[in-house]
Structures are given as C-alpha cells and as structure tokens.
KOLFI-689923 format. One record per residue: residue in one letter; x, y negated, z of N, C-alpha, C, CB in turn. Coordinates in steps of 0.1 Angstrom, whole numbers, plus 5000, padded with zeros to 4 digits. Glycine has a CB too. Layout:
BEGIN
AXYZXYZXYZXYZ...
END
This chain:
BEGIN
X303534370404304034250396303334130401303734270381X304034030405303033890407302733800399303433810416X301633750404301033640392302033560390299933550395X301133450380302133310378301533250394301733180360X300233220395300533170410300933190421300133150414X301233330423301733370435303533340433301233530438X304033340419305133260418305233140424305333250405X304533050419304532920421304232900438303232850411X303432970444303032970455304432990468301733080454X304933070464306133100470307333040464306233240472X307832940456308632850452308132740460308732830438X307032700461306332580468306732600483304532590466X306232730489306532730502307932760510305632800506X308932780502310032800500310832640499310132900488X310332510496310332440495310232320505309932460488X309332360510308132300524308232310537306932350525X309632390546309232410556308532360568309832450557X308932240568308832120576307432080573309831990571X306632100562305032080561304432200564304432040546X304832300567304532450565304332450584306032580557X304932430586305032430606304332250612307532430613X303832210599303332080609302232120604303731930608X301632190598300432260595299732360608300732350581X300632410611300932510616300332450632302632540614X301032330632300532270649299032200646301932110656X298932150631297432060634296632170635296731940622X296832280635295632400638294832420651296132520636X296432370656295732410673294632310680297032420686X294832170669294132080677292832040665295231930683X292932090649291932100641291532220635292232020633X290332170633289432320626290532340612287132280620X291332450612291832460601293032370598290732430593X293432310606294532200605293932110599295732230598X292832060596292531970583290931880592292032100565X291131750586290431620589289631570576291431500593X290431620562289731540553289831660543290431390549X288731710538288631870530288831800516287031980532X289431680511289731680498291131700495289331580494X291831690507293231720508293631830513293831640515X293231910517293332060518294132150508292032120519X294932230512294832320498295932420504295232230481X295732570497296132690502297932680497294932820495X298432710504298632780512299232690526299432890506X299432580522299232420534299432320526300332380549X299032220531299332090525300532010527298332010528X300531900519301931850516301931740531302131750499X303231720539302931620550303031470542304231630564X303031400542303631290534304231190551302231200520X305031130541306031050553306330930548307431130558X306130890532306330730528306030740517307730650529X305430660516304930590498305430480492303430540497X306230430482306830340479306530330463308230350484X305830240461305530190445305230380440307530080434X305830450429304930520422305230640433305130530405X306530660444307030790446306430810462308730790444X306130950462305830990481307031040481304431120488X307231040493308131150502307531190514309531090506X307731390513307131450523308231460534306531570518X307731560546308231600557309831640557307431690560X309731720544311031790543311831740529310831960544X311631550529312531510519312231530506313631560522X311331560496311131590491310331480485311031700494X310731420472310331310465309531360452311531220461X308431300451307531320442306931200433306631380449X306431200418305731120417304231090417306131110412X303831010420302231000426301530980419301830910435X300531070412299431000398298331050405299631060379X297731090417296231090426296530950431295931220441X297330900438297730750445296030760454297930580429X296330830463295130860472294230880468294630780480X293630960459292330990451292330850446290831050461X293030790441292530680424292630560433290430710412X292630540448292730410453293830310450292630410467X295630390451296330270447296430220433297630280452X295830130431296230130417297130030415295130120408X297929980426299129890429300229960428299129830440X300030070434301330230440301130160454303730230433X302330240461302730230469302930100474303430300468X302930020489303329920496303829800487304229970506X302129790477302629680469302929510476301529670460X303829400471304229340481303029250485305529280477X302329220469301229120474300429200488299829110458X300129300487299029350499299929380511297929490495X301129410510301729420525301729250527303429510526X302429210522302329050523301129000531302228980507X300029060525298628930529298629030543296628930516X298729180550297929230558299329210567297029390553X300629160567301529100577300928960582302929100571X300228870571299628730573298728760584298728670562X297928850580296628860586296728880603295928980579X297729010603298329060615298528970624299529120614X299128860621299528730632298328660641300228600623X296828680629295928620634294928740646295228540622X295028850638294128960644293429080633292828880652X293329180644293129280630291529280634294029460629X290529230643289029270639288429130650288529470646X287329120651286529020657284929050657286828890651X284229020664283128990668282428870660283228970682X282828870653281928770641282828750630281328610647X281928710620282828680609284228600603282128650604X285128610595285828490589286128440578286728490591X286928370575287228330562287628430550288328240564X288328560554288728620542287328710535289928720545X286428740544285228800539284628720530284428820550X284628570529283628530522284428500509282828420528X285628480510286328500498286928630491287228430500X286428740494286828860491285528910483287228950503X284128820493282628830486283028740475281128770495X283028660471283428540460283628640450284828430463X284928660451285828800440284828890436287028930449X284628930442283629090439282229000430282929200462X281728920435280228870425280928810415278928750431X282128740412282128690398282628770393282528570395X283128910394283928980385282929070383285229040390X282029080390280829250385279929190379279929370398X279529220369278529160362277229140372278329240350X276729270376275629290380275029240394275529390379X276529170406276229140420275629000421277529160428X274529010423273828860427274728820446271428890429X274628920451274928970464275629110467273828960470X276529080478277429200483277129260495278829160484X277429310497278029380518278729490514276429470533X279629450527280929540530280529620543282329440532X281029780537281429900547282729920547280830040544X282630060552284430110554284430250545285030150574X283530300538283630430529282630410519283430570536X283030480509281930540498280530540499281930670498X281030620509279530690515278630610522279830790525X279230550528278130430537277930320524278930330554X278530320513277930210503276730320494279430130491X276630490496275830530490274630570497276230600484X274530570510273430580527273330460521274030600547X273830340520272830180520272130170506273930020521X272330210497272030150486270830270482273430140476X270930370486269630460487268430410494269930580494X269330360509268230320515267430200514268530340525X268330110507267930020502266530000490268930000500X267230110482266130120469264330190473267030250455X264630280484263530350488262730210502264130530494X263930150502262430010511262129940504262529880523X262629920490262229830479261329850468263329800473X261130010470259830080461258830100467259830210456X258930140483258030230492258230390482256230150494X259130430479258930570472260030650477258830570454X260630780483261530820488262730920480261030850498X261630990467262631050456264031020451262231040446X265031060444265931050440266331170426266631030451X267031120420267231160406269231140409266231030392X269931260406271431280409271431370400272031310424X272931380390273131470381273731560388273731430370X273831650382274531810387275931770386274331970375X276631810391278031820397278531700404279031850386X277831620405277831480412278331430429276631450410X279331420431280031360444279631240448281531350442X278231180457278431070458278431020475277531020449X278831110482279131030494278831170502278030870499X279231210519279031290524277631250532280031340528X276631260529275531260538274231370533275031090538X273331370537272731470535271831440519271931490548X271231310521270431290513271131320496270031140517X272531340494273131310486274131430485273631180488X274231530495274831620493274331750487275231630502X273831750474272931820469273331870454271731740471X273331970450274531990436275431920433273932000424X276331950441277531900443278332000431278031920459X278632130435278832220432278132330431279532240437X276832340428276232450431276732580424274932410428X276332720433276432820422275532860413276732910426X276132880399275632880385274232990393277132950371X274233120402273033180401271733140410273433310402X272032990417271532930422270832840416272032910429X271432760409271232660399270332640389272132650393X269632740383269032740373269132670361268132720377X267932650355268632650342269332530337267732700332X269832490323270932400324270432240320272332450315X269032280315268332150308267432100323267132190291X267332220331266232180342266732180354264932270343X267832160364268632220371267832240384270032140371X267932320394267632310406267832290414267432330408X267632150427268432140435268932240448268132050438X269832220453270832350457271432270470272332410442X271132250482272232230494273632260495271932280505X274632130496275732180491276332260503276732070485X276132290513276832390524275432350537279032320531X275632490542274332480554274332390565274132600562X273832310567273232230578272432080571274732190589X272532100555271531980551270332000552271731930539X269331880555268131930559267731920546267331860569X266432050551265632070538264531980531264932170541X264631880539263831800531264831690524262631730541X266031670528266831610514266531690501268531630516X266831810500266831920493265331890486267232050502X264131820493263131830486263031700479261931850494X263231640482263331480482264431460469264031410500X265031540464265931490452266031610435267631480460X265731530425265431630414267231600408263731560402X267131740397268331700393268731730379269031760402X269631610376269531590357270731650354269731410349X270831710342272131760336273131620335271831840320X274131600336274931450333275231440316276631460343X275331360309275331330297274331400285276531330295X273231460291271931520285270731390284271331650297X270831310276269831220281268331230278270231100278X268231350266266831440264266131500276267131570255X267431600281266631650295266331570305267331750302X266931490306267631380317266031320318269231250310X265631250306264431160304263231250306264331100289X263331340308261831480304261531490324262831750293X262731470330262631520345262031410351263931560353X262731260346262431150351261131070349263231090347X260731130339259231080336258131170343258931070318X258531330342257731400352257831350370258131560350X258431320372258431260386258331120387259531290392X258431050378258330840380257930820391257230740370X256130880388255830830405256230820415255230860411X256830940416257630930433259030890433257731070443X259630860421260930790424261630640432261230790412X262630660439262730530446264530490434262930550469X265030570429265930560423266530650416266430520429X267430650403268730730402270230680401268530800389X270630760411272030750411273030800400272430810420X274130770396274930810386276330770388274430770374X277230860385278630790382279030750366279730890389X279430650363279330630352280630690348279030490349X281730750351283030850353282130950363284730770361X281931060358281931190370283231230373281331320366X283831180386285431240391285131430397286231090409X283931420405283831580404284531670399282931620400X284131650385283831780374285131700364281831800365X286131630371287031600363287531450349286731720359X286431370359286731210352286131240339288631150351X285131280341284231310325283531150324282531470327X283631100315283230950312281430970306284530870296X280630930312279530920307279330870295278830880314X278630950286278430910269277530780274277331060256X277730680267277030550261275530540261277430520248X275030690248273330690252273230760262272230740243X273930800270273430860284273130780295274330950289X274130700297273930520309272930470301275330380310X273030430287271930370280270530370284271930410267X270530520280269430530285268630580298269130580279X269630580306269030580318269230460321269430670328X269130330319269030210321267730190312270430120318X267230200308265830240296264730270302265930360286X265030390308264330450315263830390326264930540318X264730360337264630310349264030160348265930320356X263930090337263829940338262229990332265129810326X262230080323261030090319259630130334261130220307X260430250340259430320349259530230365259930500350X259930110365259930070380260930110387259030120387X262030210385262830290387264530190392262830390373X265130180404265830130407267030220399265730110420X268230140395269630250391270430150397270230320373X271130320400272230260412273230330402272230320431X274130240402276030300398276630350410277330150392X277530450409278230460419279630470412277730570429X280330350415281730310406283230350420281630090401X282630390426283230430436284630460432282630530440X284830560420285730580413286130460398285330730411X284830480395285330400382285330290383284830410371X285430210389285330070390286830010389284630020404X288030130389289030110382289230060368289530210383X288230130355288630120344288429990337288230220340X288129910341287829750340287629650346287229730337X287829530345288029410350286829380362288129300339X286029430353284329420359283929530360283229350350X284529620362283629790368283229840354281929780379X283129990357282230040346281429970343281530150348X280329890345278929810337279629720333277529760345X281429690332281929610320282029640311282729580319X282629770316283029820299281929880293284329950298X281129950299280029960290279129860285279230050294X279029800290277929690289276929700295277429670278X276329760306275329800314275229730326275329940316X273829680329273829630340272529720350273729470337X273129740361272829840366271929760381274229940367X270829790386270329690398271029710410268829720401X271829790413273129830423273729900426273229830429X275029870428276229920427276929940440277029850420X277830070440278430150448280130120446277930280446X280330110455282030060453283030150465282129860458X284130120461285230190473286130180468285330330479X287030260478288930270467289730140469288730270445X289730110454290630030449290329850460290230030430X288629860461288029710465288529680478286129690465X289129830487290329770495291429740496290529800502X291929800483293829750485294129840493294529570492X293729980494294430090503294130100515295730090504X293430000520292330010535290930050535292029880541X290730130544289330170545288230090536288930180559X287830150533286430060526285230090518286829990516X284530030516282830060508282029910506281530180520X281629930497280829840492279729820487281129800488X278529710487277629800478276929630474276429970488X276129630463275729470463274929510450277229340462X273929420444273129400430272329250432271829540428X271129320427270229220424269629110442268829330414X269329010437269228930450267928960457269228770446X266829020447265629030455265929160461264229030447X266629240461266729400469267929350479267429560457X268929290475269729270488269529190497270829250486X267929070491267528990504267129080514266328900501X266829210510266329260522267129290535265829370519X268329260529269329240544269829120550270729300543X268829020548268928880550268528870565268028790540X269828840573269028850586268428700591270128910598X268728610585267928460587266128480586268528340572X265628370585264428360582263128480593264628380566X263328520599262928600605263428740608262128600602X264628780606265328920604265028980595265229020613X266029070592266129140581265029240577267229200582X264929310566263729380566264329530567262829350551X265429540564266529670565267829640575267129700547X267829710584269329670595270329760586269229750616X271829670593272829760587274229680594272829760568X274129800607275529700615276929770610275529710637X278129760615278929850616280029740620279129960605X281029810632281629770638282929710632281729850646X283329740623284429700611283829660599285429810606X282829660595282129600583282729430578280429600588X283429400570284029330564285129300571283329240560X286229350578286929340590288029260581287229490600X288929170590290029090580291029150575290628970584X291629300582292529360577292029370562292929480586X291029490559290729500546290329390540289829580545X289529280541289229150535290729110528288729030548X292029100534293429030529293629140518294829020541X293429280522294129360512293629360500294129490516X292129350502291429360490291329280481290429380491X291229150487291329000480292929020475291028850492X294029050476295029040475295029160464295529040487X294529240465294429310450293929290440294229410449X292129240442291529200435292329070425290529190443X292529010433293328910424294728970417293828770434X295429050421296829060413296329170400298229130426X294929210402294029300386294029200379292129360386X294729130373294229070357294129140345295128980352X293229060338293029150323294129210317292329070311X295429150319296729240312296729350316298129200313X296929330332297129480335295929570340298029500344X294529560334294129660329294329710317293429650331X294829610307294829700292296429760292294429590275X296829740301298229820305297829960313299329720317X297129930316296730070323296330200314295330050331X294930120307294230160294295430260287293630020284X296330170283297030200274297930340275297730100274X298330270289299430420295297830560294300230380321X297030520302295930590302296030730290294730480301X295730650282295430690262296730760262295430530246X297930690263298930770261299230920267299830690263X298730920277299231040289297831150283299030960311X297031140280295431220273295931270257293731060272X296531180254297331170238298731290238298130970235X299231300246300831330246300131480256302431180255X299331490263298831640267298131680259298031660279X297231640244296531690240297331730230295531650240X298431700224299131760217300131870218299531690213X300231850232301331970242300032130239301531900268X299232060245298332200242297932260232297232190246X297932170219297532240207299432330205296832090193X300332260207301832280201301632420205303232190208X301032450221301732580232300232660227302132540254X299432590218297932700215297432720233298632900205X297232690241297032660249295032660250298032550251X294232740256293032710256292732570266292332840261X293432480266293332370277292732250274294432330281X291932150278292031980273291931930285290831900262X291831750282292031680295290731590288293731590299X290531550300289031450299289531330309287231550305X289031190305289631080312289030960303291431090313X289530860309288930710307289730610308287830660317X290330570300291130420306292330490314290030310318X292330450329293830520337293230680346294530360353X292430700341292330830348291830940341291530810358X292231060343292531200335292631320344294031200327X291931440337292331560346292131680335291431570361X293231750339293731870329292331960332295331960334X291832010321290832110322290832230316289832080319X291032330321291832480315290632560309292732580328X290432490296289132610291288932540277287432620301X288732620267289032550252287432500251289632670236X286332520260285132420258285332280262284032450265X284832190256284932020255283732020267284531930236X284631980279284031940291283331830291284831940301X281631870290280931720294280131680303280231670286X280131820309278931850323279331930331277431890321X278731970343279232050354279132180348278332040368X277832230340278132350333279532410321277032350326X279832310320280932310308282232310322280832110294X281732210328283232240340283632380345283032170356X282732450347282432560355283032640348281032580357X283332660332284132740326285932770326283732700316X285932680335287732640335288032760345288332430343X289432820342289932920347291032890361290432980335X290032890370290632850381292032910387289732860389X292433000386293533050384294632990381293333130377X294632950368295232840356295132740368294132800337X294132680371294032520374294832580389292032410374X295032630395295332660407296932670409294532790410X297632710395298732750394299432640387298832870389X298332540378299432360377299532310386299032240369X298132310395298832240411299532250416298532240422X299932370421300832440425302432390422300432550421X302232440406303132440405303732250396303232580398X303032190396303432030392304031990403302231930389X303532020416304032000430305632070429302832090441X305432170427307032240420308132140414306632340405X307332090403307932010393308431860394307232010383X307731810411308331640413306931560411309731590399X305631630411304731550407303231610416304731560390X302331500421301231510429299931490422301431410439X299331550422297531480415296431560427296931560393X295531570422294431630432294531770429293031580431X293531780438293431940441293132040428292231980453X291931950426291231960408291831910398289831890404X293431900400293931880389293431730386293632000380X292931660389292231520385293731410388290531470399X293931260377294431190386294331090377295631220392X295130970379294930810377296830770378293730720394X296230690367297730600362297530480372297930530343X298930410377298630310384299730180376298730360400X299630080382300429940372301429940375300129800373X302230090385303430050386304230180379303630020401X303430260372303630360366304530340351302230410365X305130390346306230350330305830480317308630390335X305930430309306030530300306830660301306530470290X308030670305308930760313308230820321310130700319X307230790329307130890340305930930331306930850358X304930910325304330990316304731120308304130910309X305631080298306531180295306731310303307731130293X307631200315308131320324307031400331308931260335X305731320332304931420336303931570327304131330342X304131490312303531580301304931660305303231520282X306031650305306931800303306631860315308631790302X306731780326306431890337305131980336306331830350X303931960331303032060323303632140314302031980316X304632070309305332220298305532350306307032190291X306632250314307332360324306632470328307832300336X305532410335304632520340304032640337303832490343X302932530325303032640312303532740309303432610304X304632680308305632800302306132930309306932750300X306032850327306432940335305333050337307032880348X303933010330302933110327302333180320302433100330X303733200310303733260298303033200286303233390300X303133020281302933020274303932960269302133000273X304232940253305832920251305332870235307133100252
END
C-alpha cells in the first residue's frame, strides 16, 4: 500500500516531465544537479521559466501560484513594473563600473532614514557577506572574538556562523544549555569554539550563558523572525532583553533582518521597538537582485572609513553597491509605503487565521507560526517557539504538503515556509487555505 507521499510524489512527477529530464542533464555538469541547496528537493525540482506578478510557470507549462516569491525576496511578485522600469533605465547607462554612482548614494539615503538604527550603511551582494562583515566588524570593535547565536538559527553560509543550524537533538545537549554542533564537516574547529549557544525565545537561559561568558564576547546575533525553524517571531522579552543585556555587558547586537526586514516599514527594530547596534539585511533591499547589506551605529561603521588614513577594517567586492541593484532596490524601497505594509499585515493575519481554523475543523495535529506577511505550516500540535519545539513536526506530513501544494497550483519552500506579497488578493488566500484542505484530505484527514 503506498503512502500519502509516495501518492503525491508520483502525481507530481507524472506532471513534470520536462523538469524531470532537465534535472536529469544539470547532473552531469553539477554535484547533484543542484547550485543552491535551498531549492533542492526530492524527487527533482521545479524548472521555472517566467514569473509574472503572483504566478511562475515551469518547464512543462505548468502555472502556479508563488507565496516563497524567492525565499520572501519579491515582495512586489513577479517583474514588477516600477523595478523592471528602473533596471531597463539603468541598462542604457551600464550594468557595473570601477567606482561609484549616483544610485548608490541614494539607495544609502533610503535605507538610513527608514531603519531606525543606521547611522551608516555598506552594500554586498548576499546575506552572508552582510553576516562575515558585521561579525567582523563587532570583534575589531571589542578586541573580543566570541559570539552568542541561538539554536536553529540560519545566518549566512560561512563558517563562523554555521554552527546549530540544525543540529541533531543527540548531539545538542540539553535545551536550556545547548551545545555547539558544526553544521556539516569541513567547518573549522575553532568556529565551533569560538561560539556559545542560546535557546531562541528563552530569555532566562539565554541571560545565564551570556553573563557566564561576557568577557569574551564580541557580540550576539539574532533573527528577530527565525525563518529556519519556520518564521517563529521572537517574543518581545526575548529581543528586550537581549538588548538589556548586551547594552548592559559591552556586548555588540547584531539583528539579522535578512528575512524580516519585510514585516515593517523600518525592519523588525520597527515593529518592535528595538534598536539594535547592527543590522543585517538582504532580500527584499534588492528588488530581486543580488544583494546584502549591513550598517548601525557611526562609531563601529567608522571603522570602514577609508579617508583619513585608511580604514581600520577592509571590505572590497567587485559588485558591492553595483547600479543594477542600486535602481532595483531604490525602486522598491520607495514603491513600500506604509499602506502597503498594513496590506500585507493584513492579508498576512488572514492566511494564519483561515489555516488555523481549517486545522481545528479537520482536528488536524497542525499550526502555523508567522508575522505580518510571512507563515509556515507546522505539523505537530506543540506551539512552535524554538528549534526544540520545531524538531517535533512530522516530517513526513510536512514532506507530503510540499509535495503535494505543488500538486494543487501552489509553491512555498521546502519547509513548508512562505510570504504574502502586494500583489497577492484575498482569493488567492482562500484558494490557497483550500488547497491545504485538499491535501489534507488526500491524507486521510476529512
């Protein structure tokens, strides 16, 4: 007898052939057919061939609607006109240069008066190089090289940072004291020494680790949304007080909004009210072009002041504020007004509201956890608030809505995670809570 996923699994690939055989060829020239392991997924991945406002279309015709919108970046949709508009402008003049231009410093403009916390900015091209700078930043600004990162925490692929990501639970130890854990072999062991690690919204334990190590701390990192473990929103005294903490002990905090800098006008440290000494950016701050960002307080980011005698910290990169991304980003940044984030919000609430009632209707052991425009189904009747609580979800279940939502006309992440965007309707909400029915149902719940 087959599962519900092996159902789903063979309706999907029965569906796909055209992605199924172009999979098939990136093997011969990639490890695995695959370039980016957040897009992966068994039994192959979807090709995509056009994105247009909320809908993809894959290889073999096949129209979907988009609520990952690239892991949470469009939050325009698809080939919105403002940003194709500005990056056709741009095109006429050039897509890169050997020194700076005009849209960089107006894209810097945007970004400091909208974040509370940026005295000063600099622009990368990923995540990750806005979470390599801002580390490295805080540890020339203490002389101390420690770091403090909660368990289940995604904040950039490098070593220093790739550290209970996912750890396994018999590795991990215990849940108030966690232990750090290398997230796959080849990180060096002295990252692995160099970083302690907090339960996420524990701010008892959280405070007990941080004060046993102060001395050697150069910073803690945090996402104020953990997208990991499923867009879990950090409780209030938890940022609280690790803003408490850190202002108390010398202690630099870094945000990494990477993700959430979606859910408000001004980033997470809007909506909460937290001002954080620096911040980690990506996603959205390019309008769908490569990007990273990272900026705070003026006395830490003078340290990349290359005037006055050079800088005290280098930080080149060959596309670093480049004008393709400069138009896109400025071009989004501006078309975010406060309406349509509380349009977002709204749809947001609604889509968290209209699943959590589907689940109680179908008795369903399921909830969703989310913030404003972003949500992800979590298959386990514990109220998910940390990586331990994640860890309970029945992967199976979560393996077979992917699957099968993909079935149903609809895309999100791998983890089931996704994000409303401003071009998104009440209707496709709906339509996407039924398509969860559907599935459901097709897995015997009724």
């Amino acid at each position: 007898m087959t599962t519900p996923l092996e159902r789903e699994i063979a309706t999907y690939t029965a569906a796909n052939p055209k992605s199924a055989e172009l999979h098939e060829r990136a093997t011969e020239f990639m490890p695995g057919g695959d370039t980016r392991g957040s897009i992966f997924w068994d039994p192959f991945p979807l090709y995509i061939t056009d994105g247009n406002s909320s809908v993809i279309t894959d290889a073999d015709g096949n129209k979907r609607l988009d609520f990952i919108s690239n892991m949470t970046t469009l939050i325009l949709g698809h080939r919105p006109p403002e940003v194709t508009s500005a990056l056709k402008e741009q095109i006429e003049h050039g897509l890169s240069y050997s020194a700076p231009s005009p849209p960089v410093v107006r894209w810097a403009k945007l970004m400091c008066d909208r974040v509370p916390s940026l005295d000063k900015v600099r622009f990368v091209n990923t995540g990750t190089e806005a979470t390599i700078n801002a580390i490295r930043a805080a540890r020339a600004f203490t002389g101390k090289r420690k770091l403090v990162k909660c368990e289940g925490a995604y904040h950039g692929n490098h070593d220093a940072i790739q550290i209970s990501v996912i750890p396994p639970l018999d590795q991990a130890g215990d849940a108030e004291s966690p232990q750090a854990v290398a997230a796959f072999p080849g990180i060096s062991d002295t990252a692995v020494d160099d970083i302690f690690i907090i339960p996420y919204n524990n701010i008892v334990a959280a405070e007990k680790i941080i004060r046993e190590h102060a001395d050697e701390l150069a910073a803690v990192i945090v996402e104020p949304v953990n997208g990991q473990c499923g867009m879990i929103p950090g409780k209030p005294e938890f940022l609280e007080g690790l803003r408490r903490l850190t202002d108390e002990l010398g202690i630099v905090l870094i945000f990494d909004e990477v993700i959430a800098f979606r859910i408000a006008y001004g980033g997470a440290q809007d909506y909460y009210g937290i001002t954080p000494d620096l911040t980690c950016f990506g996603k959205v701050v390019g309008g769908g072009m490569p990007v990273g960002a990272f900026g705070g307080r003026e006395d830490i980011m003078s340290m990349w002041d290359p005037s006055n005698g050079g800088a005290t910290v280098q930080h080149a990169g060959t596309f670093n504020g480049n004008p393709m991304t400069a138009a896109a980003g400025i071009a989004t940044l501006e078309a975010l007004t406060p309406d349509r984030y509380e349009y977002l919000e709204r749809l947001g609430g609604l889509l968290r509201q209209e699943l959590r009632a589907l689940f109680a209707e179908l008795e369903v052991p399921m909830g969703v956890t989310g913030i404003a425009s972003l949500f992800a189904l979590q298959f386990t009747a514990e109220e998910v608030i940390d990586y331990r609580t994640y860890r309970t979800n029945d992967m199976d279940m979560l393996n077979t809505m992917f699957i099968g939502l993909q079935n149903e006309g609809f895309l999100i992440s791998s983890r089931c995670g996704g994000s409303v965007s401003t071009v998104h309707t009440e209707d496709d909400i709906h339509a996407f809570v039924t398509a969860v029915k559907n599935v459901l149902k097709r897995a015997g719940y009724s």
